[in-house]
C-alpha positions as protocol buffer text, in pm:
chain_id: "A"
residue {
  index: 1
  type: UNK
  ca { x: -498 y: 204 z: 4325 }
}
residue {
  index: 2
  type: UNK
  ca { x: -201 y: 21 z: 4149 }
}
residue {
  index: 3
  type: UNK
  ca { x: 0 y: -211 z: 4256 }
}
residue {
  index: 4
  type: UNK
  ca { x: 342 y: -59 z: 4406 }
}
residue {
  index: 5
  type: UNK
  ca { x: 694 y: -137 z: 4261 }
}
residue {
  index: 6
  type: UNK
  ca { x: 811 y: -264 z: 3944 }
}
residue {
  index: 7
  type: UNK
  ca { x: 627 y: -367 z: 3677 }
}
residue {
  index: 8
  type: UNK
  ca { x: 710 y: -800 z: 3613 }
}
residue {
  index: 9
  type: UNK
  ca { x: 831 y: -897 z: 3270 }
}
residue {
  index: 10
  type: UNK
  ca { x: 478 y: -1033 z: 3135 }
}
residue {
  index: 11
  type: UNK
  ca { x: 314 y: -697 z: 3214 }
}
residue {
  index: 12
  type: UNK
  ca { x: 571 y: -478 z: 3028 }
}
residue {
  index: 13
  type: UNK
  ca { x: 557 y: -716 z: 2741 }
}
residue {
  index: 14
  type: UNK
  ca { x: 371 y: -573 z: 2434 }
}
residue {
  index: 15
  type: UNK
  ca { x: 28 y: -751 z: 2324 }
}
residue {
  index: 16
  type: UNK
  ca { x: -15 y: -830 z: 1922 }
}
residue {
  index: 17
  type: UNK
  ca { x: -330 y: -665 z: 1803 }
}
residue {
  index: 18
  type: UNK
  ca { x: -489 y: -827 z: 1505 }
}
residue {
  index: 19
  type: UNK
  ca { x: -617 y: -566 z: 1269 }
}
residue {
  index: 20
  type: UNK
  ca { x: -884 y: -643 z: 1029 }
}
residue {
  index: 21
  type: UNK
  ca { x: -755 y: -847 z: 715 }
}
residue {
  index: 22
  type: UNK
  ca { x: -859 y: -812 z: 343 }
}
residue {
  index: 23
  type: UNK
  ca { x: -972 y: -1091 z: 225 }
}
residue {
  index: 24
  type: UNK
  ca { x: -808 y: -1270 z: -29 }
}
residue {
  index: 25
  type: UNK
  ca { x: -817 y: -1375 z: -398 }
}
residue {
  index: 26
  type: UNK
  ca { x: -1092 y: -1645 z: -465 }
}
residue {
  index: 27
  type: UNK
  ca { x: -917 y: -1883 z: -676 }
}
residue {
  index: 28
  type: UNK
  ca { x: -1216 y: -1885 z: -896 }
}
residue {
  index: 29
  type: UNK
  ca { x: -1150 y: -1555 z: -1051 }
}
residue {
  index: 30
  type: UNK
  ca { x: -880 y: -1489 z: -1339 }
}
residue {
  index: 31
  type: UNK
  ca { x: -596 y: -1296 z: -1344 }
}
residue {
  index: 32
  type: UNK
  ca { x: -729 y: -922 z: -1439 }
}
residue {
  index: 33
  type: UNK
  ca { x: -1023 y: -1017 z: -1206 }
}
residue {
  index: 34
  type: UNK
  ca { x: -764 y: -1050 z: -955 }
}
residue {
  index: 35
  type: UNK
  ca { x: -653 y: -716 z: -985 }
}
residue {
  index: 36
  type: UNK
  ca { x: -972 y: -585 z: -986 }
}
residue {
  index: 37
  type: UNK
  ca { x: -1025 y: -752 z: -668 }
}
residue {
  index: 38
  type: UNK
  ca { x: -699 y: -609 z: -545 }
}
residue {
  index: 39
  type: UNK
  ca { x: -764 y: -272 z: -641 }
}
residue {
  index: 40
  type: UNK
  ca { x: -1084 y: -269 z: -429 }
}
residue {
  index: 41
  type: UNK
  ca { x: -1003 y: -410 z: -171 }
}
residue {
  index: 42
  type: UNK
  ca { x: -738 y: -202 z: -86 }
}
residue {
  index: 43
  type: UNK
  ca { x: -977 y: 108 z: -146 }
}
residue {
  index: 44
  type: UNK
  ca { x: -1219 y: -34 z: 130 }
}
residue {
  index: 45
  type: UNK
  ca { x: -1191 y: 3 z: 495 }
}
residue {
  index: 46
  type: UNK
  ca { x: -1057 y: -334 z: 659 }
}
residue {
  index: 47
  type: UNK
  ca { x: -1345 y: -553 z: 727 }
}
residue {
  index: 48
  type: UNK
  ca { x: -1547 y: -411 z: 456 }
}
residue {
  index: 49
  type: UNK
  ca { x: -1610 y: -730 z: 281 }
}
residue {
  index: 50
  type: UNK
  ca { x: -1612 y: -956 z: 623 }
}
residue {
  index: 51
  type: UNK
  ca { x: -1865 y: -1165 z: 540 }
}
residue {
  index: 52
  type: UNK
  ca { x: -1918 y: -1461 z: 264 }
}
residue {
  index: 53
  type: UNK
  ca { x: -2227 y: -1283 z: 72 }
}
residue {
  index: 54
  type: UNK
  ca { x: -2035 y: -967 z: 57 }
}
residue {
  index: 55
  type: UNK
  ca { x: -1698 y: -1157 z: -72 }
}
residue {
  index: 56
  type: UNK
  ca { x: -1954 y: -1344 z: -336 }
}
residue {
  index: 57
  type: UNK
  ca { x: -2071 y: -994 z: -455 }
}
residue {
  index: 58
  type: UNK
  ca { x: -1757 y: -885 z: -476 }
}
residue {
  index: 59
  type: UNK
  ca { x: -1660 y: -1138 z: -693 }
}
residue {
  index: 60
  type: UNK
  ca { x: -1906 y: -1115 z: -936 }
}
residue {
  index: 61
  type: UNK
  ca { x: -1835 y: -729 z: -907 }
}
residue {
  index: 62
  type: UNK
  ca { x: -1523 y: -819 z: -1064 }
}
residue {
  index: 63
  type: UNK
  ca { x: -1651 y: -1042 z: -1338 }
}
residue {
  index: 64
  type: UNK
  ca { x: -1886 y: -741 z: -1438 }
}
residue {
  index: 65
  type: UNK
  ca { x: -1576 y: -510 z: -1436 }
}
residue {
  index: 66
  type: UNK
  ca { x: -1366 y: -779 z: -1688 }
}
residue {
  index: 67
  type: UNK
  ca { x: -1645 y: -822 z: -1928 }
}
residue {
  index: 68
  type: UNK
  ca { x: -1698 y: -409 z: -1940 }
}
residue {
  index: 69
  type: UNK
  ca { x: -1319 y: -375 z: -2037 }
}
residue {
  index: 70
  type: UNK
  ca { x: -1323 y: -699 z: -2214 }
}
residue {
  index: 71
  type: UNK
  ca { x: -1633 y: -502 z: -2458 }
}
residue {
  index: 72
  type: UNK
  ca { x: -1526 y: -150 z: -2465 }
}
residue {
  index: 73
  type: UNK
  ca { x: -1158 y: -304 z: -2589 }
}
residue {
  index: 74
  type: UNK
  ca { x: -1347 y: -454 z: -2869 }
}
residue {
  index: 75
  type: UNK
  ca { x: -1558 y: -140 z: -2943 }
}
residue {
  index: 76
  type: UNK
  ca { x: -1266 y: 58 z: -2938 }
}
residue {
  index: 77
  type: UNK
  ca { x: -1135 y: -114 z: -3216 }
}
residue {
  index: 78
  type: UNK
  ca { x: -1448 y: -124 z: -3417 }
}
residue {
  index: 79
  type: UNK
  ca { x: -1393 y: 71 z: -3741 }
}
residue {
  index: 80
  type: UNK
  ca { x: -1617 y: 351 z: -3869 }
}
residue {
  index: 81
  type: UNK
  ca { x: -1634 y: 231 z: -4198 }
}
residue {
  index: 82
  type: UNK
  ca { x: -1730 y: -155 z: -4068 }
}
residue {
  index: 83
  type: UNK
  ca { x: -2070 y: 42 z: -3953 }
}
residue {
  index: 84
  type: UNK
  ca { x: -2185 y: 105 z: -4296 }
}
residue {
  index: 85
  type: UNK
  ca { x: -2278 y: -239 z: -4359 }
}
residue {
  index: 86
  type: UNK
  ca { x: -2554 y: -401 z: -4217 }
}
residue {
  index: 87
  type: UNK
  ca { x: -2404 y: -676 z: -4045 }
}
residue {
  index: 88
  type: UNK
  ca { x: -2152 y: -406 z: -3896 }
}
residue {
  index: 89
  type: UNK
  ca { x: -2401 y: -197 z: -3754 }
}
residue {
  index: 90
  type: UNK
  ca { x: -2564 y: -461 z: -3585 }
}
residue {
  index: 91
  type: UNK
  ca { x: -2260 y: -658 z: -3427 }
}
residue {
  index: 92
  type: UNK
  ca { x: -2160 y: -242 z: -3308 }
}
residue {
  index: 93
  type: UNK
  ca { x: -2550 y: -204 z: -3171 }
}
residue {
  index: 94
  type: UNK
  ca { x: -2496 y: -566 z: -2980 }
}
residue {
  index: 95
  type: UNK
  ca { x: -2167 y: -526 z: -2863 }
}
residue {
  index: 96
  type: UNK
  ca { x: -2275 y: -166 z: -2684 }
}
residue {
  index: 97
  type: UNK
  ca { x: -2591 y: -297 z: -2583 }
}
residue {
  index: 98
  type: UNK
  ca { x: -2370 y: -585 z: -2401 }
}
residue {
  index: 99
  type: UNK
  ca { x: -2142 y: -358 z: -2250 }
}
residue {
  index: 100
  type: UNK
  ca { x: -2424 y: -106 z: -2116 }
}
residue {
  index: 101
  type: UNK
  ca { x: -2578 y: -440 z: -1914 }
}
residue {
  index: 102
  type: UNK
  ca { x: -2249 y: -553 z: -1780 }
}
residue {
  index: 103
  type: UNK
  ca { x: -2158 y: -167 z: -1669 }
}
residue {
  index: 104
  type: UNK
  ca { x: -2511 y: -168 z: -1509 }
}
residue {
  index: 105
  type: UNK
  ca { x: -2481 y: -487 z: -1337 }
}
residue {
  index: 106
  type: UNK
  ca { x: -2146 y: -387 z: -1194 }
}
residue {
  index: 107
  type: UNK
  ca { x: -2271 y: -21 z: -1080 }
}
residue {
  index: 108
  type: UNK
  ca { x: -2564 y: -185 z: -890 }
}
residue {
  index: 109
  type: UNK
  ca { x: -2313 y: -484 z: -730 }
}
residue {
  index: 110
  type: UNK
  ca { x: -2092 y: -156 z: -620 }
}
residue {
  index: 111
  type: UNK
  ca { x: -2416 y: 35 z: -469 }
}
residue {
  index: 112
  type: UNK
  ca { x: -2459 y: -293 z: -282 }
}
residue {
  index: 113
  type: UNK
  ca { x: -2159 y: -346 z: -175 }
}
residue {
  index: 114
  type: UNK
  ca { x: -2142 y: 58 z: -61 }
}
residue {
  index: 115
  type: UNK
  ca { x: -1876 y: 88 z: -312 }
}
residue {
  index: 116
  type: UNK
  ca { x: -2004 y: 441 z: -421 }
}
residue {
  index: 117
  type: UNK
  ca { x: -2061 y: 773 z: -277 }
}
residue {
  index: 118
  type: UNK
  ca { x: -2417 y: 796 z: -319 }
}
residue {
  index: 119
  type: UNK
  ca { x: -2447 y: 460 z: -114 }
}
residue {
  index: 120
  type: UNK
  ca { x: -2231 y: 588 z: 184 }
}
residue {
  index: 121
  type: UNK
  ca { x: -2467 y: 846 z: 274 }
}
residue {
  index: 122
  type: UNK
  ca { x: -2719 y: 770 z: 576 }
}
residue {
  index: 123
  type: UNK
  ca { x: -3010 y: 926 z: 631 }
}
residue {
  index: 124
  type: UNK
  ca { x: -2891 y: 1193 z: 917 }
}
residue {
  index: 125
  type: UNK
  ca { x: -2562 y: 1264 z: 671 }
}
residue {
  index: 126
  type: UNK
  ca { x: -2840 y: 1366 z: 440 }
}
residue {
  index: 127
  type: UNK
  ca { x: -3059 y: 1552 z: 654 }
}
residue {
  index: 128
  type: UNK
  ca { x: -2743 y: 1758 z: 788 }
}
residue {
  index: 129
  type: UNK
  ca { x: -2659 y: 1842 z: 445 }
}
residue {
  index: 130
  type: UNK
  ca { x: -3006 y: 1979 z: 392 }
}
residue {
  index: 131
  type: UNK
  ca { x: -3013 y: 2167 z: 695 }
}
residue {
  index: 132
  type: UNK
  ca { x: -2702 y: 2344 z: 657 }
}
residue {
  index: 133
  type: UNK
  ca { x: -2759 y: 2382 z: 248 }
}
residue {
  index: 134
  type: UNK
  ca { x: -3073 y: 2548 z: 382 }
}
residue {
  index: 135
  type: UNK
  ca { x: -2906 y: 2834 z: 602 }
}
residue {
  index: 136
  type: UNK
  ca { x: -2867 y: 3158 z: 432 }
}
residue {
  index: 137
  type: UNK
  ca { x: -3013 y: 3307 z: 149 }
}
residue {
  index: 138
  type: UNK
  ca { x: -3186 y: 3134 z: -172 }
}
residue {
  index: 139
  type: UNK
  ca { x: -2973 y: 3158 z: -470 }
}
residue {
  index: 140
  type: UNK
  ca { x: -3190 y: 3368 z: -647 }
}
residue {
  index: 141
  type: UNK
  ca { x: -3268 y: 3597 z: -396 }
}
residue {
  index: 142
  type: UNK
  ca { x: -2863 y: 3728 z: -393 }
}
């Protein structure tokens, strides 16, 4: 049972809850890595990237994510008719084969880091999804 009459001043007083914080900025990366950084971060769930390893992964997430725009800028501006020389065709082969690495590197650091759908699902999310794709019938049989 409570305690009868009124309430003292310390236990009306309001206590500060801490909610999780987003980690900030390494002052490693550059300025558009930054917002990169930002821009994730703030799509995450607080204490997402808690721990060091994470916030490391993270980082190079971002470096990835430069270099990507950094070479599809550049390939943007490529020329068609630059391609008809030799030397054109293979500095246009070289800079896509560069930016297909970097885009691969940074879709497998997101899949770590549970960045993308497919990595959010857990196994009983997936079995539910079969089991209730499963009720009714077949397509083809309609």
């Amino acid at each position: 049972m409570g305690k009868r009459g009124r309430k003292s001043v310390s236990e009306l007083q309001v206590v500060p809850v801490e909610f999780g914080k987003r980690p900030p900025v390494p002052k490693a990366l550059n300025s558009r890595q930054a917002e990169i950084w930002d821009r994730t971060v703030v799509d995450e769930a607080d204490g997402h990237f808690k721990t060091r390893a994470l916030q490391d992964m993270l980082a190079d997430y971002c470096r990835h994510r430069e270099i990507t725009e950094s070479l599809g800028a550049q390939i943007n501006e490529f020329k068609p008719e630059w391609v008809k020389s030799d030397e054109g065709a293979r500095k246009l082969a070289a800079l896509l084969k560069m930016r297909d690495g970097e885009s691969r590197a940074a879709a497998d650091k997101a899949t770590k880091l549970r960045m993308t759908n497919q990595s959010r699902y857990t196994p009983q999310a997936a079995a539910t999804a079969v089991k209730d794709a499963a009720d009714g019938p077949a397509p083809w049989e309609c």
